[in-house]
N, C-alpha and C positions, 0 to 999 in steps of 0.2 A: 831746867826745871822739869820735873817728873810730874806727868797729869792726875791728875783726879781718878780716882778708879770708875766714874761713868762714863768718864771719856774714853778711856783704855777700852772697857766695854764695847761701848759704841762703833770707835774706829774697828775693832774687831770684827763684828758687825757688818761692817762695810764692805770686808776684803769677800765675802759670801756672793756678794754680787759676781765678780771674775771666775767665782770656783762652780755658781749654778749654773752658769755659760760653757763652763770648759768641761761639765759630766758628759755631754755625749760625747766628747770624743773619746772615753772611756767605755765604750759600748764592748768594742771588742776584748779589752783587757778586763770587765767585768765578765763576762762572758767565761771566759777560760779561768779567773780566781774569783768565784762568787762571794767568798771573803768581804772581798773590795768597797762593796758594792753599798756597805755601811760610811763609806766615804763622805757617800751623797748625802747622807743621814742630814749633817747641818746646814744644806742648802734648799733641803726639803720644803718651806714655805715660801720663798722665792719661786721656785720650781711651778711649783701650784701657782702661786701670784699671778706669773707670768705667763701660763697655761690659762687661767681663769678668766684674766682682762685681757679683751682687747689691746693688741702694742702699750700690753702691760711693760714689757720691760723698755721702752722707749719714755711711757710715762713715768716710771722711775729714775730710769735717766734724769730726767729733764727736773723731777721734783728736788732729786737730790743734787744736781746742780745749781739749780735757781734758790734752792732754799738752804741750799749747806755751805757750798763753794763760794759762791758769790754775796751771802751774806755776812757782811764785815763783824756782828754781835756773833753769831759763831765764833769757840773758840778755834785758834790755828790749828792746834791737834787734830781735830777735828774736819778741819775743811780741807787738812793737808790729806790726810789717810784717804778721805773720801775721794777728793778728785785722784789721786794716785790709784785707787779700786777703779774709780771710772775710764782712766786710761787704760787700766790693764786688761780691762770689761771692753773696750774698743777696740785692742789687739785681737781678743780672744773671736772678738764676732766679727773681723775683720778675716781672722783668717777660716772661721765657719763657712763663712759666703765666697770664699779662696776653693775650700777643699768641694765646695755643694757643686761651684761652677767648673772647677778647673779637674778637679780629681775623682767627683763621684763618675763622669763616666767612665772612668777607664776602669770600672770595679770595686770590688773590695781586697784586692792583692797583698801579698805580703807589705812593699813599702808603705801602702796606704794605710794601713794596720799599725806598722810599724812609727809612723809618723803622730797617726791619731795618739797614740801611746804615748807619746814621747813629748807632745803638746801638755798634754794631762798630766802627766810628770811633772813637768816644769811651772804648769801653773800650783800644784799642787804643793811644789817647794816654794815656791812666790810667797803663796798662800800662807803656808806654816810660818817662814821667816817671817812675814809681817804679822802676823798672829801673836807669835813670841815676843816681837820687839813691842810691839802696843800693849802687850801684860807688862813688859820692865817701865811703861810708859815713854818709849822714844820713840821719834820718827821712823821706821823702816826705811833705811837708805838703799834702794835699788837704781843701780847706774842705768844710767839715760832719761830714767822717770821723774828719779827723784828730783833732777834739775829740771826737769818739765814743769812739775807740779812750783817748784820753788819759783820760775819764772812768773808762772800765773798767780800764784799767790803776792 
């Protein structure tokens, strides 16, 4: 069954949260194609949100799981996209607090560069797949998540 075009929206919506976590490691490859840097353009009030409040993005977290995910009048569409953004949002700041403790001392070197780069790429494909597949109205099936998300749901 194909959703509603607010839900498609929405779940859209959602994947923003993963993509405003994963722009700095885009720091260096903005940098070098300032192009780029329009990228950021749609996660731009997230950005700010989460700049603005206090463990703002922790509060979001927690809003959009307690009131999206785990409330059963939500529809599936909906609560599926969301915790699937919220996982990929926990990857993404999982390996933030990886690269802050484990790799910011050793510089800014080429692999680190290389790596920050190739992070942001990948979330950035995530990103668009699920983007596209929520305009046709389907689930975004990304392996290992998708069965995540389907377990808790």
């Amino acid at each position: 069954m194909i959703s509603p075009l607010w839900q498609r929206l929405i779940g859209i919506l959602m994947y923003m949260l993963p993509w405003s976590d994963a722009i700095p490691f885009g720091r260096n490859l903005f940098n070098q194609v300032p192009i780029l840097k329009w990228l950021a353009l749609p996660a731009l009030p997230l950005i700010i949100f989460e700049q603005v409040v206090p463990l703002g993005s922790l509060l979001l977290f927690f809003i959009l799981f307690l009131a999206v995910v785990r409330n059963s009048k939500v529809p599936y569409f909906l609560r599926f996209n969301t915790l699937q953004a919220l996982l990929i949002d926990i990857a993404i700041v999982l390996l933030n607090y990886a690269f802050q403790i484990l790799l910011q001392p050793l510089g800014n070197g080429l692999i680190i560069r290389t790596l920050s780069s190739t992070i942001l790429i990948t979330v950035l494909t995530i990103v668009i797949f699920s983007i596209s597949e929520c305009l046709q109205g389907k689930e975004p099936d990304l392996p290992g998540i998708s069965e995540a998300v389907r377990m808790q749901l």
